[in-house]
C-alpha positions in Angstrom: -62.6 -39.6 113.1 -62.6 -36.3 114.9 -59.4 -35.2 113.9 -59.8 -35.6 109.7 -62.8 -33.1 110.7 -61.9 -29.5 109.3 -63.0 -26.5 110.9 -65.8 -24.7 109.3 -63.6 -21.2 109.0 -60.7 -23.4 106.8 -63.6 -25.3 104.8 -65.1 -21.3 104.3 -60.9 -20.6 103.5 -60.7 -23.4 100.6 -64.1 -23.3 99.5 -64.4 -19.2 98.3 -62.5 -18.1 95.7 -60.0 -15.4 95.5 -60.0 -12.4 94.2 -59.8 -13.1 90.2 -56.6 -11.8 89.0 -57.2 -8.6 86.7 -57.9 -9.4 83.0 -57.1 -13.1 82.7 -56.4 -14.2 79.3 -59.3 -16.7 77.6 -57.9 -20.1 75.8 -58.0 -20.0 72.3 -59.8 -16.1 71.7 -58.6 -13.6 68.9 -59.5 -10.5 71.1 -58.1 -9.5 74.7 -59.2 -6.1 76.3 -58.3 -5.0 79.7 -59.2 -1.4 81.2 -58.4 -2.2 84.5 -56.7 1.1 86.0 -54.3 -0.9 89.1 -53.0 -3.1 86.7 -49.1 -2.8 86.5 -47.6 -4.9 84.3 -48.9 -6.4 80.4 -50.8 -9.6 81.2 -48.9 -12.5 80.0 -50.5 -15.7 79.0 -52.1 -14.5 75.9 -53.2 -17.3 73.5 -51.4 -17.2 70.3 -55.0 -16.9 68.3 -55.2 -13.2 69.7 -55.6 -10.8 66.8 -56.5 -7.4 68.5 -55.3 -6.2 72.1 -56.8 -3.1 74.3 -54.7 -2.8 77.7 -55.9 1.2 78.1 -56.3 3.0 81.5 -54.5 1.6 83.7 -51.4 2.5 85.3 -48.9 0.2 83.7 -44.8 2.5 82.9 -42.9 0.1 81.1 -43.2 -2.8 79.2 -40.9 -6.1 78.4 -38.6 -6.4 75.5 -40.8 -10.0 75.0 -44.4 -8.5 76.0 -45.6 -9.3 72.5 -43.8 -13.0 72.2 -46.2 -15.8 71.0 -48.5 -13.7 69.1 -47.8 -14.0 65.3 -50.9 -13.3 64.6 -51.4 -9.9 66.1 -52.8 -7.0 64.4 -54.2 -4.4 66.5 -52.3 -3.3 69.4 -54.1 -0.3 71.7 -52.3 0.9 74.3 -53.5 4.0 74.9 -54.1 6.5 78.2 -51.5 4.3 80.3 -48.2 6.3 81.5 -45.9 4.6 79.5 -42.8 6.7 79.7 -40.8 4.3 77.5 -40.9 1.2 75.3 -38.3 -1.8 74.3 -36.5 -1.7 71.0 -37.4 -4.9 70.5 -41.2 -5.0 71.7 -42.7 -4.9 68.1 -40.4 -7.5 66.5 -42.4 -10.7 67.2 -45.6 -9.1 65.5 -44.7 -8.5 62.0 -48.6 -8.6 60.7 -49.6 -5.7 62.9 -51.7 -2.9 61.1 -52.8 -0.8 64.1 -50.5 0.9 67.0 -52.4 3.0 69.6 -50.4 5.0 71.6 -52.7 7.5 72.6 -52.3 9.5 75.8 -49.1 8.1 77.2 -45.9 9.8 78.4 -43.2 9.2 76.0 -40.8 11.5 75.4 -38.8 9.3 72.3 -39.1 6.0 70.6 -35.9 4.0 70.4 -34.7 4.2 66.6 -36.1 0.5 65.6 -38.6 0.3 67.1 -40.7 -0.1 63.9 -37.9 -1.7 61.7 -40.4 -5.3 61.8 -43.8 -3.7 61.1 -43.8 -3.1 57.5 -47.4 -3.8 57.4 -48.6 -1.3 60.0 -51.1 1.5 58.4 -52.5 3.5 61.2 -49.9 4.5 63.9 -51.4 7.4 66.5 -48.8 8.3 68.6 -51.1 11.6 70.0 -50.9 12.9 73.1 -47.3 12.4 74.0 -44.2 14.8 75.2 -42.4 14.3 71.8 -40.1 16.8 71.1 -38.1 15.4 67.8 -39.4 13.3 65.1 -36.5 10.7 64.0 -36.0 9.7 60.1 -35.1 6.2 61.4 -39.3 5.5 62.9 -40.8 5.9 59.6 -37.7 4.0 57.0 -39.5 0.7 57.3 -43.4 2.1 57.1 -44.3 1.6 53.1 -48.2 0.9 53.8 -48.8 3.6 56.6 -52.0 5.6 56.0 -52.7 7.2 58.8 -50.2 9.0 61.3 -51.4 11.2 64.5 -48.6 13.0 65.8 -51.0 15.5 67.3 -50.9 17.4 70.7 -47.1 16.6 71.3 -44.3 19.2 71.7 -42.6 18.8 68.4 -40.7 22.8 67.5 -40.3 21.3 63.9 -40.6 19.1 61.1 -37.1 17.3 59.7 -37.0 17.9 55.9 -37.9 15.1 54.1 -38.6 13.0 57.3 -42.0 11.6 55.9 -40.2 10.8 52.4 -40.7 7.1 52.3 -44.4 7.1 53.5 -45.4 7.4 49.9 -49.1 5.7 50.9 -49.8 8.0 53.8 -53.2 9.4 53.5 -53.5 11.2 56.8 -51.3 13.2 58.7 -52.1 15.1 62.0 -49.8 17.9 63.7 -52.1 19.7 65.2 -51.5 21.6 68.8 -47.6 21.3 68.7 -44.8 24.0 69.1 -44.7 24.5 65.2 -43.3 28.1 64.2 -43.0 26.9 60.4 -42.2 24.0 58.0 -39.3 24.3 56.3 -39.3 23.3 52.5 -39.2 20.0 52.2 -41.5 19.2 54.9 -44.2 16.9 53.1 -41.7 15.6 50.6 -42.7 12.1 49.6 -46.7 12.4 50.9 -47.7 12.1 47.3 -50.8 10.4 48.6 -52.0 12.5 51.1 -55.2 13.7 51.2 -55.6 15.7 54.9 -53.3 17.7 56.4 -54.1 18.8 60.1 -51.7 21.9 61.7 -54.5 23.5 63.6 -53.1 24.8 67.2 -49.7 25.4 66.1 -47.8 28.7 66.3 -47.2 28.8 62.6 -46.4 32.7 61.1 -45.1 31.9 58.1 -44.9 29.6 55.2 -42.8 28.9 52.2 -43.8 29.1 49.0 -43.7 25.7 48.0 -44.7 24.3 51.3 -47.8 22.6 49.4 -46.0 21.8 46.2 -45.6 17.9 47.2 -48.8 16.9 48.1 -51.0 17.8 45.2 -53.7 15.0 46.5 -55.0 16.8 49.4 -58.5 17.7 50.0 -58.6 18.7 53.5 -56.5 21.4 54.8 -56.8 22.8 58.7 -54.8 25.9 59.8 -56.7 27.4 61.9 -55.8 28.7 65.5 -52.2 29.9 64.0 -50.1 33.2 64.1 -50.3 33.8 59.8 -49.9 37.3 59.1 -49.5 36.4 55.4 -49.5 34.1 52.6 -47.2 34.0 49.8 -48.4 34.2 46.5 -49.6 31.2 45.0 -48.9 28.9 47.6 -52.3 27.0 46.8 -52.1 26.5 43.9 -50.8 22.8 43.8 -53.9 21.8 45.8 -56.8 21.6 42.6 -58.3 18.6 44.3 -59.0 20.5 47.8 -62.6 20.3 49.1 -61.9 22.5 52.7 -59.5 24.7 53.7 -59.7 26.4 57.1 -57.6 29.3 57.8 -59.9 30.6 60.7 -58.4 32.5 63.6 -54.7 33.7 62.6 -54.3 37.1 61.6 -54.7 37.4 58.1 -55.8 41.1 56.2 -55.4 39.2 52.2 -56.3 35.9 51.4 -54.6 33.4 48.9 -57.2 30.6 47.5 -56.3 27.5 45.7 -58.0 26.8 42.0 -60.3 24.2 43.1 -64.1 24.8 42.5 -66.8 24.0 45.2 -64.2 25.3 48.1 -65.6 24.7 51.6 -63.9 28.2 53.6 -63.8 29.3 57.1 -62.0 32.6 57.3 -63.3 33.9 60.5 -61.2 35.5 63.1 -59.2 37.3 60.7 -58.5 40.8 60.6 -59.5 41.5 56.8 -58.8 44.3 54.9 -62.2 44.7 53.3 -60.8 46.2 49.8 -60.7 45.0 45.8 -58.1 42.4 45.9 -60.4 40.2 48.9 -63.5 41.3 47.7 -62.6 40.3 44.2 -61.1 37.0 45.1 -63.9 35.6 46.5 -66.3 37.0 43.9 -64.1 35.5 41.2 -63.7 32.0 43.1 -67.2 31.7 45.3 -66.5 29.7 48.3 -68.8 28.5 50.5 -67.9 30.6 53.6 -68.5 29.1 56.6 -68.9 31.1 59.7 -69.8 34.5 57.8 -70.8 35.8 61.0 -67.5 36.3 62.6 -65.9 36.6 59.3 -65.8 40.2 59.5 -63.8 43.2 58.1 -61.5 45.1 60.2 -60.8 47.8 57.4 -61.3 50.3 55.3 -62.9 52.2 58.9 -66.2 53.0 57.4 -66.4 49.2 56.6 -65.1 48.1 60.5 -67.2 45.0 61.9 -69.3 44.7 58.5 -69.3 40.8 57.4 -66.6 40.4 54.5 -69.7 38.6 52.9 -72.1 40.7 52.7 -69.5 43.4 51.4 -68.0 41.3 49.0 -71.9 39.6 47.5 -72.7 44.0 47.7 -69.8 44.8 45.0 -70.3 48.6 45.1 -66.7 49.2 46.0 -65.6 49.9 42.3 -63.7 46.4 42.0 
C-alpha cells in the first residue's frame, strides 16, 4: 500500500551511515592507537586482550579515575602530545603489568603522590616535556625495575637528595633543559646502575665534589650548554667506565678528565687557557676531541683563537 511506501530522502536517511565515531575499539585486538586531534575524552570499550595503547595528539585534559579498568593485560601506555593538565591517583592501579608510560608533551604541572604505587613493573617512564617544577620521593618508592626515566625539558630548579635512591636498576636518566643551578650531594645516590646521565641545557655553575661518586657505571656523560666556570679536582674520577663526556659550551679555562682510556671529548665553546696544565692533560690522557675546530684557546694572547689541538699535539710550550 501507498502509505508503507517510504520516501526516497528517509530511505537515503537510514540507508547512509554516520559519521564513524573517532577511533572505535576492534573486538578481541592487543593494540589500540588513536591520533585523532578533536577527540575529547579516552575511548572506552577497549577489549581486555589490549596490550599496547597510543591516544597522542589530540586534544583530550583529563582523564577518569577507571580510564584503564578491564585491561589487566596492558603494557604500553602512550599518551603523549595531548594537554593533559592532570591525572587520577588511581588511573594506573588496574594495570599492574605495564612496562612503558609515555607522557610526552603534555601539561602537567604535578603527579598525585601514588600514582605509581601499582606499577612495580614499569621500566621506561618519560615524563618530558611537562611544567614540572618539584620531583616528589613518593613517584619513584614503588619503581624497582625502572631503566629508563626522561624528565627532560621541564622546569625542575633542583634535584631532592637521595630522591632516585630506590631506582637501583635505572640505566638512563635525562635532565636536560631544566632550571638546574646545581645538584646537591646526594643527588644520584642509589643510581648504581646508571650508565647515561643527560644535564645538557641546564644552568649548572657548579658542582660538588663527589657529585659522580654514586654512579661509577656510567659511560655517557652530557653537560654541555651549562654556566661551569670550574671543576673541582678529581671529580671524574669515579667514572673509569666512561666512553663520552661532553662539556661543550660552558665556560671552562682548565679541564678535569676522568681515568678512562679511549675518551670520546667535545670541549668546544670554552674559553681555555692554552697553558701546561691543559696542554699536558690531554697529552697525558689522548682524547678523541671532537669539534677541534671551535675548540679553541682564548689565552695566553699570543696563542688567542689557535685550536687547543693543534697547540697541545705542537708541545713547544716547555710542559
Amino acid at each position: 500500500p501507498p502509505s508503507r511506501i517510504l520516501p526516497l530522502s528517509l530511505l537515503l536517511v537510514l540507508l547512509v551511515p554516520g559519521p564513524a565515531t573517532p577511533c572505535s575499539p576492534q573486538p578481541n585486538a592487543t593494540r589500540f592507537v588513536c591520533t585523532e586531534p578533536t577527540l575529547s575524552t579516552f575511548p572506552t570499550g577497549l577489549p581486555p586482550t589490549t596490550l599496547a595503547i597510543s591516544v597522542e595528539f589530540t586534544a583530550m585534559t583529563t582523564l577518569l579515575p577507571t580510564a584503564l579498568a578491564g585491561l589487566p593485560h596492558l603494557e604500553e601506555l602512550h599518551l603523549s602530545s595531548n594537554r593533559l593538565d592532570t591525572l587520577p591517583e588511581l588511573l594506573l592501579h588496574p594495570v599492574p603489568t605495564l612496562r612503558v608510560l609515555d607522557l610526552t608533551d603534555n601539561l602537567l604541572a604535578d603527579l598525585p603522590d601514588g600514582i605509581f604505587n601499582a606499577t612495580g613493573h614499569l621500566q621506561h617512564l618519560v615524563l618530558r616535556g611537562n611544567r614540572l617544577r618539584v620531583l616528589q620521593p613518593s613517584w619513584f618508592r614503588h619503581l624497582p625495575q625502572l631503566q629508563w626515566l626522561d624528565l627532560a625539558t621541564n622546569a625542575l630548579a633542583e634535584v631532592p637528595p637521595g630522591v632516585f635512591l630506590p631506582l637501583s636498576s635505572l640505566r638512563s636518566l635525562d635532565l636536560s633543559h631544566n632550571h638546574l643551578k646545581t645538584l646537591a650531594p646526594g643527588t644520584l645516590a642509589g643510581l648504581g646502575a646508571l650508565e647515561r646521565l643527560d644535564l645538557e641545557g641546564n644552568r649548572l655553575g657548579t658542582l660538588p665534589t663527589t657529585t659522580f661518586t654514586p654512579v661509577p657505571a656510567l659511560r655517557l656523560l652530557f653537560l654541555q650548554d651549562n654556566q661551569l666556570q670550574a671543576l673541582p679536582t678529581g671529580i671524574f674520577v669515579p667514572l673509569r667506565h666512561l666512553l663520552v663526556l661532553d662539556l661543550a659550551g660552558n665556560r671552562l679555562q682548565a679541564l678535569e678528565l676522568p681515568p678512562s682510556p679511549g675518551l670520546d671529548l667535545d670541549i668546544s665553546g670554552n674559553p681555555w687557557a692554552c697553558e701546561c696544565p691543559l696542554l699536558a692533560l690531554l697529552r697525558r690522557a689522548s682524547p678523541r676531541l671532537t669539534a677541534t675546530r671551535d675548540t679553541l684557546c682564548a689565552s695566553p694572547v699570543h696563542r688567542q683563537g689557535q685550536e687547543v689541538a693543534a697547540v697541545s699535539r705542537a708541545g713547544d710550550m716547555g710542559c
